[in-house]
C-alpha positions as CSV (number, residue, x, y, z in Angstrom):
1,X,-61.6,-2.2,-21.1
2,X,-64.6,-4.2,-22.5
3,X,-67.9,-5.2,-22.1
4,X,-69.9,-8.7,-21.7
5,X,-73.3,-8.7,-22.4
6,X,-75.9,-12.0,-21.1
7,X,-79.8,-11.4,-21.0
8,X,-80.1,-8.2,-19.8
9,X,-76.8,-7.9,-17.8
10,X,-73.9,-5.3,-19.0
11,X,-70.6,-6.8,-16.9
12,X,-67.7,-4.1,-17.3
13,X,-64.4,-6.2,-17.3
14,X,-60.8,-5.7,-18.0
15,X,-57.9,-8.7,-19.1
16,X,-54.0,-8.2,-17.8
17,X,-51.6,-10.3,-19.1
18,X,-51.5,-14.2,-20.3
19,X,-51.1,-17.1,-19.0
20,X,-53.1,-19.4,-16.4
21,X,-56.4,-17.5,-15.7
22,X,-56.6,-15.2,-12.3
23,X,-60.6,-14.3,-11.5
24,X,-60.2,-11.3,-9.5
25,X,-63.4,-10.2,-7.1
26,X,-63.1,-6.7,-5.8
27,X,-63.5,-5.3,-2.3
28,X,-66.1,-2.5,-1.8
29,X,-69.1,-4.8,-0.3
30,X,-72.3,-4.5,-3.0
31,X,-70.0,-1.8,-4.7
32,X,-67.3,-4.1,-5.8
33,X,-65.6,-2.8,-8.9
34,X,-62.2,-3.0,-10.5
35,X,-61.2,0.4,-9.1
36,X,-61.4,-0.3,-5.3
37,X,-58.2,-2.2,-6.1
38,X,-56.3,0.9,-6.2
39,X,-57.1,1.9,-2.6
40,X,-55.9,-1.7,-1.0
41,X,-52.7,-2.7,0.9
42,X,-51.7,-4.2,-2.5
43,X,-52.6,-4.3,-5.9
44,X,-52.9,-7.8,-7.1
45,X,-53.7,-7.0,-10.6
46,X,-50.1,-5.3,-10.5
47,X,-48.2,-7.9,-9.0
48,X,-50.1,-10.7,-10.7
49,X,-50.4,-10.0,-14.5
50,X,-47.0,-10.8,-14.9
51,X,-47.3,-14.4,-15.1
52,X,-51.0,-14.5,-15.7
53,X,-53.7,-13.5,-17.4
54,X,-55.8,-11.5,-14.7
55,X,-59.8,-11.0,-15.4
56,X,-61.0,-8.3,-13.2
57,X,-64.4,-7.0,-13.4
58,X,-67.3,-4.7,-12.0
59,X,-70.0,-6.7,-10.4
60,X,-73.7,-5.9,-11.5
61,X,-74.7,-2.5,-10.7
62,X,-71.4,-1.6,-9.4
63,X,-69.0,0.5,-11.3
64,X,-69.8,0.4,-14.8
65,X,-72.3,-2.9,-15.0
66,X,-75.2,-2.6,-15.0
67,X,-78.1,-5.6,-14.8
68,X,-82.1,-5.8,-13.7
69,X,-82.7,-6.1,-10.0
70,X,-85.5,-8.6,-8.6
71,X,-86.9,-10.0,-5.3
72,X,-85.2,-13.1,-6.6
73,X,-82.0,-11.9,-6.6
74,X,-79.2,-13.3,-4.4
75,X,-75.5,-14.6,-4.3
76,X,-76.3,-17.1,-7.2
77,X,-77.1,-14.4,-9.8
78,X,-73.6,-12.6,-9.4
79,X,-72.2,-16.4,-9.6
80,X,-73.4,-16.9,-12.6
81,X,-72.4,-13.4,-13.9
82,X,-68.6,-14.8,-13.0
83,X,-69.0,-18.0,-14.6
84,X,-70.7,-16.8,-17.9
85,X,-68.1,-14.0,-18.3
86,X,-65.2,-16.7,-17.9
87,X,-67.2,-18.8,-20.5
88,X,-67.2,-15.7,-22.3
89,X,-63.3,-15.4,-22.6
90,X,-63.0,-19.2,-23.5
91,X,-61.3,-19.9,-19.6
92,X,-62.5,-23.1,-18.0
93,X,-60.3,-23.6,-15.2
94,X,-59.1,-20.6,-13.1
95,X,-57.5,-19.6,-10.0
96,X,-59.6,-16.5,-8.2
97,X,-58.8,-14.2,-5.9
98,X,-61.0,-11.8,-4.5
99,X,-61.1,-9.4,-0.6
100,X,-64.1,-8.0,1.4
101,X,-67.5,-9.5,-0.7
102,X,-64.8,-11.5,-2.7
103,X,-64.7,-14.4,0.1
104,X,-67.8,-14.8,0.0
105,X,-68.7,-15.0,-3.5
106,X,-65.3,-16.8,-3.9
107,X,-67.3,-19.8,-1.6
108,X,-70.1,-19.4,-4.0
109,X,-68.0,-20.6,-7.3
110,X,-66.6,-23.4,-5.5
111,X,-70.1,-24.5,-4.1
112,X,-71.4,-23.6,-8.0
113,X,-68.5,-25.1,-10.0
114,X,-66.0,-27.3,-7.6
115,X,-64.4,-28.5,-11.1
116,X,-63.6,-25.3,-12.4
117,X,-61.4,-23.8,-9.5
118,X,-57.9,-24.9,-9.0
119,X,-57.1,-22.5,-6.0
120,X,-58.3,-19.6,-4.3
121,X,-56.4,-16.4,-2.2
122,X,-59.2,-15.1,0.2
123,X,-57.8,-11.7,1.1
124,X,-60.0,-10.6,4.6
125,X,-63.6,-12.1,4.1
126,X,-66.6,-10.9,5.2
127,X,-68.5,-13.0,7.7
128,X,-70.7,-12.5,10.5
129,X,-70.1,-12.0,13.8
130,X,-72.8,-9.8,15.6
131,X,-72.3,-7.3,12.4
132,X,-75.6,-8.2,10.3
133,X,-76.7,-4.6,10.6
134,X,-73.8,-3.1,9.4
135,X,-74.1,-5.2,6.3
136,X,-78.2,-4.7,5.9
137,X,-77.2,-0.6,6.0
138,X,-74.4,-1.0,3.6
139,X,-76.6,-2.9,1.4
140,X,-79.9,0.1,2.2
141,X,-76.8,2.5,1.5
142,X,-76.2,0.9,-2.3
143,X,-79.7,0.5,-2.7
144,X,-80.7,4.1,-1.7
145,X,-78.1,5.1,-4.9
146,X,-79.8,2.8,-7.3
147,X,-83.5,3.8,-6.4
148,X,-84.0,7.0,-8.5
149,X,-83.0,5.3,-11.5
150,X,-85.2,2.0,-10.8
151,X,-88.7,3.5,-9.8
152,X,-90.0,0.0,-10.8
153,X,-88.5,-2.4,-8.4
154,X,-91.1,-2.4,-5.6
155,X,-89.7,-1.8,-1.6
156,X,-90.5,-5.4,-0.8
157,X,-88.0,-6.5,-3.7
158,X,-85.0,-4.4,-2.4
159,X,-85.8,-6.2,0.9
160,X,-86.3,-8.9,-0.1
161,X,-83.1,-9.1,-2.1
162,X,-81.3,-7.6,1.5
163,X,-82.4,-10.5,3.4
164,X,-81.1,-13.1,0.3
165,X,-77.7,-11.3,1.2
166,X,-77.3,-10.8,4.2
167,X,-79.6,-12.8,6.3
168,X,-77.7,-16.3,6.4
169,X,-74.6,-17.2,8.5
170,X,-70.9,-17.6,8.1
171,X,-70.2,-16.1,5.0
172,X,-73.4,-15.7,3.5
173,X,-73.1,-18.0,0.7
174,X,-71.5,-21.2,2.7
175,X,-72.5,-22.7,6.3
176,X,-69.6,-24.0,8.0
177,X,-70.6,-27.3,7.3
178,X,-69.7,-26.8,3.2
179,X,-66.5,-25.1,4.5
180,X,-65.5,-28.2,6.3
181,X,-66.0,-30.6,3.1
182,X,-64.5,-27.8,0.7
183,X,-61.0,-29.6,-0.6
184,X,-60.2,-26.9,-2.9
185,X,-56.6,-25.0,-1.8
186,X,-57.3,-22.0,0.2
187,X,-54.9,-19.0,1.3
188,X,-56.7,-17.0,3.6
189,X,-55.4,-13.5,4.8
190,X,-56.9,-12.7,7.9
191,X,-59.2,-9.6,8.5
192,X,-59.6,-7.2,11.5
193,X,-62.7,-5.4,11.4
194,X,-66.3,-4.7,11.4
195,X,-67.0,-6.3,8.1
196,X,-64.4,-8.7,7.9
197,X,-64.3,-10.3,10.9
198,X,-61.2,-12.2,12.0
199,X,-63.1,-14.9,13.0
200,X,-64.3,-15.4,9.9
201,X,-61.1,-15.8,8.5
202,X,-60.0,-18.3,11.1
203,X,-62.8,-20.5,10.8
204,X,-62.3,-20.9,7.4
205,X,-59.1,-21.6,7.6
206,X,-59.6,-24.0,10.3
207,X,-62.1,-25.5,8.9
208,X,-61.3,-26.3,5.1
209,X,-58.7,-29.2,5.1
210,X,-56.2,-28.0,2.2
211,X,-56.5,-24.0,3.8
212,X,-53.6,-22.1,5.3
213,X,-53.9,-18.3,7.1
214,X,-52.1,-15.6,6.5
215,X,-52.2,-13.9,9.9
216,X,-50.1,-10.5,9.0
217,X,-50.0,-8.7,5.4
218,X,-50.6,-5.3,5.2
219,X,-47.8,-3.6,6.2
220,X,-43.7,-3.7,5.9
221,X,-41.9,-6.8,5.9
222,X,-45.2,-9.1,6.6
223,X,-46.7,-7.7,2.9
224,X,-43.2,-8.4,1.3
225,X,-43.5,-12.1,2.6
226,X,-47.2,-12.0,2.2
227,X,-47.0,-11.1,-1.7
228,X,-44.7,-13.7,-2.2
229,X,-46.0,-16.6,-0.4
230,X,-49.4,-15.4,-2.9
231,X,-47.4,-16.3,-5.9
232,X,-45.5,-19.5,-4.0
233,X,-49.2,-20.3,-3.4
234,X,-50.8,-19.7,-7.4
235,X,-47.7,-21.3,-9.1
236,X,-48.5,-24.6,-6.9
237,X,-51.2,-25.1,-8.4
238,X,-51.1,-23.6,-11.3
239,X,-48.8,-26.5,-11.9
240,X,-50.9,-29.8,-13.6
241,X,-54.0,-27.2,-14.0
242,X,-55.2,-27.0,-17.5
243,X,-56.5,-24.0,-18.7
């Protein structure tokens, strides 16, 4: 619905309802954008924007934002995307939520801004787990699209930028160690797959001290009581939170 501007960096977001602030990170790996939300087990800008003002937004050069791309480019830069677009919209502390690619930068905000985050709802994080090809093709995959239209950025910058990504541990923007300090509340809802691991999931649920999995919450009866124990979860702490 609008547009956020910072350097050179076009950030395509929209705003669903009021009250506490919701971050919402797509699914959709280095594609994540607003409308990969439509294909998921549930829509949480839907069920969410009831009771509170929901920011969802296309990450850079997915969907309809659009930013430079450099050798130096890594988690950080789509970090501080997040955080200046929240400045942007006045919001200083926020719940997020984010699946796929939105664990892991979910990790990175709490490692960048600790402060700022009253909760977070993990919905089936990447990790790795003897899959760090899959992810360096799905990045060559997004990068193969952006090519043509960036004749400048040199082939040791794209893989350069791949191996920022992708070439770490975990989740790619936290080691275990951070995960075992991180006191923020976690809900994590376990994933099944190639690039969400279940393992992943576990470990950070075991591993965080205030973090509880979600083992079922796709399907039936186990998304009804999934959905809700989402909003048990946000209300918590929305509670005492100042916007």
């Amino acid at each position: 619905m609008a547009f956020f501007e910072h350097d050179d960096v076009r950030i395509y977001y929209e705003v669903h309802g009021e009250g506490f602030p919701v971050l919402l990170i797509a699914p959709g790996g280095m594609l994540s954008a607003v409308s990969f939300w439509q294909n998921t087990p549930w829509n949480p800008i839907e069920q969410l924007s009831k009771h509170y003002q929901v920011i969802a937004m296309d990450q850079r050069n997915a969907g309809q934002s659009t930013a430079p791309i450099a050798a130096t480019d890594s988690w950080n830069v789509y970090t501080d995307d997040q955080l200046k677009l929240l400045d942007h919209l006045g919001v200083d502390r926020f719940h997020v939520a984010g699946m796929c690619i939105g664990g892991s930068y979910i990790m990175g905000l709490i490692d960048s801004a600790p402060e700022r985050v009253a909760s977070a709802v993990v919905f089936q994080t990447i990790g790795l787990d003897n899959n760090r090809q899959a992810f360096f093709d799905m990045f060559d995959s997004w990068a193969d699209q952006l090519k043509p239209q960036r004749p400048e950025v040199k082939d040791s910058a794209w893989s350069t930028f791949r191996q920022s990504m992708y070439g770490g541990d975990f989740l790619f923007t936290v080691d275990r160690e951070f995960a075992a300090a991180c006191t923020t509340p976690l809900l994590v809802l376990c994933g099944r797959d190639l690039y969400h691991p279940e393992v992943s999931s576990r470990e950070l649920a075991e591993l965080a001290p205030n973090a509880k999995l979600i083992e079922h919450w796709k399907e039936g009866d186990a998304m009804i009581a999934a959905k809700a124990e989402v909003e048990a979860f946000l209300a918590e702490h929305t509670s005492g939170a100042s916007a």
